[in-house]
C-alpha positions in Angstrom: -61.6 10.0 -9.1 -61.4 8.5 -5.8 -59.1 5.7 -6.6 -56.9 8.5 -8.6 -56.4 10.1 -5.3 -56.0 6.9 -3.7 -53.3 6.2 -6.2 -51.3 9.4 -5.9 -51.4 9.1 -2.3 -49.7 6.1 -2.3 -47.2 7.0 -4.5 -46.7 9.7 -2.4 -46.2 7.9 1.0 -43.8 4.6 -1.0 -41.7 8.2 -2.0 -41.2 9.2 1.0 -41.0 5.6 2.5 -38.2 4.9 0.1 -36.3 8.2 0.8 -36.0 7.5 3.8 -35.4 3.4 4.1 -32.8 3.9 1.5 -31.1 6.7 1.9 -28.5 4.9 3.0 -28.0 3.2 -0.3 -27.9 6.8 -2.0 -25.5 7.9 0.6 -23.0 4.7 -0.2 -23.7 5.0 -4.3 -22.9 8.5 -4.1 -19.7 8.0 -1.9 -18.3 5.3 -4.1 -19.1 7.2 -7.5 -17.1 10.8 -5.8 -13.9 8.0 -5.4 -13.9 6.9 -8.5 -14.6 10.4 -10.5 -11.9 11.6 -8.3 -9.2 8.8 -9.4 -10.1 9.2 -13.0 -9.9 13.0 -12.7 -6.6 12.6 -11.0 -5.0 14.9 -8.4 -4.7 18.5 -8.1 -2.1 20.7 -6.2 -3.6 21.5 -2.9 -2.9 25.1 -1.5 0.9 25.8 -1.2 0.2 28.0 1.6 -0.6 25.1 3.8 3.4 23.0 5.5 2.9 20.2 7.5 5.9 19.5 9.7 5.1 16.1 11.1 6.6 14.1 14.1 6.9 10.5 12.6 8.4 7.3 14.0 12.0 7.8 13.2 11.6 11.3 15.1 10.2 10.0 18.3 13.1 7.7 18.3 15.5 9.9 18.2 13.6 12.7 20.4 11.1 10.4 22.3 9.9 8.6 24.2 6.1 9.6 23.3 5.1 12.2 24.3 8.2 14.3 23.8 9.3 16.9 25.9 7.2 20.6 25.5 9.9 21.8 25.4 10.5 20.6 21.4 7.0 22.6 21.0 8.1 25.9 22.0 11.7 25.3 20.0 9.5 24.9 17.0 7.4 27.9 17.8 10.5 29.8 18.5 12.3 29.2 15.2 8.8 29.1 12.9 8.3 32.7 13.9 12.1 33.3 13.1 10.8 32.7 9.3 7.9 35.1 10.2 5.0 32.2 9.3 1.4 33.0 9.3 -0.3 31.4 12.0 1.2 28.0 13.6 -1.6 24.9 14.7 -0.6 22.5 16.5 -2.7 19.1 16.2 -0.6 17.3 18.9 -3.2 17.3 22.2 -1.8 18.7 24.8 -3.4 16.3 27.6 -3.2 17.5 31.4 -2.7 13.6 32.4 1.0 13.8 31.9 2.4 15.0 35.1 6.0 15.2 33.5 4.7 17.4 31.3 3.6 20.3 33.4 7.3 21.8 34.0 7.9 22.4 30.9 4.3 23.8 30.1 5.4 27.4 31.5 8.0 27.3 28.8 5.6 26.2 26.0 2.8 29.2 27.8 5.3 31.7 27.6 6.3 30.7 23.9 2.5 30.7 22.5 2.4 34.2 24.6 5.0 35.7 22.7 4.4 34.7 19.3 0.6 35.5 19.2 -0.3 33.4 16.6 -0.7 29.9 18.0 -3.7 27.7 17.7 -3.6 24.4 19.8 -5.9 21.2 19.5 -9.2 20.6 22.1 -11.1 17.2 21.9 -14.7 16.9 22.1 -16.7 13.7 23.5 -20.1 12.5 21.8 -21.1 14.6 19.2 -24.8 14.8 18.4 -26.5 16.4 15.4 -29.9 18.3 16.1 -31.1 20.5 12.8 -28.3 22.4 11.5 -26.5 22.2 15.6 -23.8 19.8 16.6 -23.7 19.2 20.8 -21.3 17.9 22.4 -21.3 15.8 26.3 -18.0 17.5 26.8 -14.5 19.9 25.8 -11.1 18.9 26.8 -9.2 21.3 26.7 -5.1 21.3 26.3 -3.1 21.9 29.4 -2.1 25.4 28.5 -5.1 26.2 27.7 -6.2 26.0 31.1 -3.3 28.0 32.6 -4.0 30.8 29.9 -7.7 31.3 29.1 -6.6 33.9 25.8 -4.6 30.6 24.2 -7.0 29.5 21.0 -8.2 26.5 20.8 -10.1 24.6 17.9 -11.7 20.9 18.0 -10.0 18.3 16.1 -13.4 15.9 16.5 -14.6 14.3 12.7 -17.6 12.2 12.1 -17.4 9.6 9.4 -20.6 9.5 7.5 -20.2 8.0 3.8 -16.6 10.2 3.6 -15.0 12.7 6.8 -18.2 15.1 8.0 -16.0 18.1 10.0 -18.6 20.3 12.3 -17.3 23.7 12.2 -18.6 24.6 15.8 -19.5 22.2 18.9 -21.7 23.4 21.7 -21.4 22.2 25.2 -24.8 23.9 26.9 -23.7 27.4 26.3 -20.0 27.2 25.8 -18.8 26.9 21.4 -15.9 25.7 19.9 -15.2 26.5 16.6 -13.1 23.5 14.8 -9.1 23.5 14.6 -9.4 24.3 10.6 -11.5 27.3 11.1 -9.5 29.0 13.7 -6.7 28.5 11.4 -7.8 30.1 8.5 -8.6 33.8 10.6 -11.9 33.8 9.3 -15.5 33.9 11.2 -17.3 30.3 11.3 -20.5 32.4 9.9 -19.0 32.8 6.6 -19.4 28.9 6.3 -22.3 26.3 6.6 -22.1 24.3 9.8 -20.9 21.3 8.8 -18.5 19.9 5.6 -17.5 17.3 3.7 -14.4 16.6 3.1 -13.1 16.7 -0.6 -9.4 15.1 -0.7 -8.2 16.6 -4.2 -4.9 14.5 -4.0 -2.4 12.6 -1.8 -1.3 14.0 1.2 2.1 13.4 0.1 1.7 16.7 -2.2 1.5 19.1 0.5 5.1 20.5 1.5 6.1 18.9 4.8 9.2 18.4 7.0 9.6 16.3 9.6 10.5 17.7 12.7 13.6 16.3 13.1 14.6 17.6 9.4 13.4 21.1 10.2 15.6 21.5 13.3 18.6 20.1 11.0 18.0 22.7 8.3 17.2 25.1 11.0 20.6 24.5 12.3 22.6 24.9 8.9 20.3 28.3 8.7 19.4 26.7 5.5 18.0 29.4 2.6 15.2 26.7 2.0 13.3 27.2 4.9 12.8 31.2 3.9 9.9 29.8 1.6 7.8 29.3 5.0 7.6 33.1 5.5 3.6 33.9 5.5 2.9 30.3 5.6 0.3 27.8 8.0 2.1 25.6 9.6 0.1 22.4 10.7 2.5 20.4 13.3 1.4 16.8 13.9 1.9 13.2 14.3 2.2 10.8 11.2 3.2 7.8 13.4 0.8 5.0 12.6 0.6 3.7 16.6 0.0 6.9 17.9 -2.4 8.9 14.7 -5.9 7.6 13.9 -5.4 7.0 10.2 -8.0 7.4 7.4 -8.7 5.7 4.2 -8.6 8.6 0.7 -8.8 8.3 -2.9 -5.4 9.1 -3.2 -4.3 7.2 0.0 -4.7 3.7 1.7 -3.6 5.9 4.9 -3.9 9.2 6.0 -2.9 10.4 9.5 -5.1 12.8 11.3 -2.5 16.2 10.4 -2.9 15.3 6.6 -7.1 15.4 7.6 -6.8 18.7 9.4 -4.4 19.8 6.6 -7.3 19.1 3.5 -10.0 20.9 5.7 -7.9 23.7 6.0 -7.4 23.6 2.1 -11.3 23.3 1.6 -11.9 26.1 3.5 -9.2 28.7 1.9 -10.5 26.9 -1.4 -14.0 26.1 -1.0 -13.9 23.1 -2.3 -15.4 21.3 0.3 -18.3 19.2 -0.5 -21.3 21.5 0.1 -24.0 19.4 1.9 -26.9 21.4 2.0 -29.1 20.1 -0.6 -28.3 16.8 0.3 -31.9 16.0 1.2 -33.1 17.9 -2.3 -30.9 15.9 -3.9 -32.2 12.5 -2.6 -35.7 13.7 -2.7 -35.4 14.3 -6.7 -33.2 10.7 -7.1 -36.4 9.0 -5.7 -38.9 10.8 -7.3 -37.1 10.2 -10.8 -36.9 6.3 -9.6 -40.3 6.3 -8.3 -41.3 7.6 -11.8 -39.9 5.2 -13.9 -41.3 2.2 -11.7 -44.7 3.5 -12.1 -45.0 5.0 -15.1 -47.7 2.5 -16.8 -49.8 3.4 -13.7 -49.5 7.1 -14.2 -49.4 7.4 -18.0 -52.9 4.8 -17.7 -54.2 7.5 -14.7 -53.8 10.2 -17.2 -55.0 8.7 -20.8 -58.6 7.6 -18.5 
């Protein structure tokens, strides 16, 4: 009986050992088999509620230099909310360390003011995970945001962990921040889990997008197209490769950080995110079954004595 007991303890304790020292591995198998089940399965239609108007090489040439004038902003805002859009996000950081860009901020303030329905980008430093919290060392916040207080503001901070990990609320001591794809879908943070994986369901490429320079042209032949934005999210954003962190998808060797912000979005309207919670079940049960196998003369010759 004693070295019964001895036995199960030690299978007990390698469990746990191995849960832990290779988690890891069942983190990267687990990764690698959702990419290749998701190019077999192929692509699906993300939500057709969701335009991107991105602001891509050819349009900082002819608008730039980087970073173009405010102004352009609250032009865009202006004639969006001519087509009576939804709610408008802009992904573009509005940094305070351009001092050219503070007289045309008042423009851009009074714009966002107007319209109402305006969510700009903040920025996060080191994010740290503590039970089901994520902490942050800092906020930076966008210019107008600190000449208005009432302007939203959502994180555009990611983690990469085995795929894109998107905290839906940072804390700084006592002060939250909800993330950019939450205050873009109007709903409360509480009727989601804290964190989620990202599930990228196609390429980015599917999503209806302008560029900005092509919106303003059909904007200016008051083309009939651009009714179809009425009641629409628009994400605006960068798709330059020198100026966007870029991402590697199923669907895409690159993905700028708009096309991210744009799949969160979809998750969340969708849930289809990944859903994280029994993650630990999960590898708990994958190591018990492995564990299992590897000893099952010593357990079936436990149980026959």
């Amino acid at each position: 009986m004693k070295n019964r007991l001895l036995i199960k303890i030690g299978l007990v304790v390698i469990a746990i050992g191995l849960l832990f020292v290779f988690h890891k591995i069942t983190d990267s198998v687990d990764s690698f088999m959702s990419e290749k089940l998701k190019t077999i399965s192929g692509e699906s239609d993300p939500d057709s509620n969701i335009v991107i108007i991105e602001i891509n090489s050819a349009d900082i040439e002819q608008i730039g230099p980087w970073p173009i004038k405010r102004s352009y902003y609250a032009l865009l805002i202006q004639n969006l909310n001519r087509y009576k859009v939804k709610i408008i996000g802009l992904e573009v950081f509005l940094s305070t360390k351009f001092a050219t860009q503070s007289i045309y901020d008042n423009v851009l303030i009074k714009e966002i003011e107007k319209s109402n329905n305006i969510v700009l980008s903040s920025l996060a430093g080191s994010i740290t995970e503590k039970g089901n919290l994520f902490t942050t060392d800092s906020f930076s916040l966008p210019s107008p945001k600190l000449l208005d207080d009432k302007i939203k503001t959502g994180h555009i901070n990611y983690l990469k962990d085995y795929g894109i990990i998107i905290p839906l609320k940072l804390y700084n001591q006592n002060v939250g921040e909800e993330s950019f794809c939450i205050q873009l879908t109007g709903k409360n943070q509480n009727n989601y889990p804290d964190k989620i994986k990202l599930n990228f369901i196609s390429s980015w490429s599917k999503f209806k997008h302008y560029s900005l320079v092509e919106f303003f042209q059909l904007v200016q032949e008051n083309d009939f197209e651009l009714e179809y934005l009425n009641n629409k999210t628009i994400l605006v954003g960068v798709s330059d490769p020198q100026l966007s962190s870029l991402i590697k998808t199923p669907f895409d060797d690159e993905i700028p950080g708009i096309a991210l912000h744009a799949f969160a979005l979809d998750n969340l309207l969708n849930n289809r995110y990944y859903n994280t919670s029994f993650v630990f079940i999960s590898k708990i049960f994958f190591t018990s079954i492995i564990l299992l196998l590897a000893n099952l003369p010593i357990i079936l010759a436990i149980l026959l004595n």
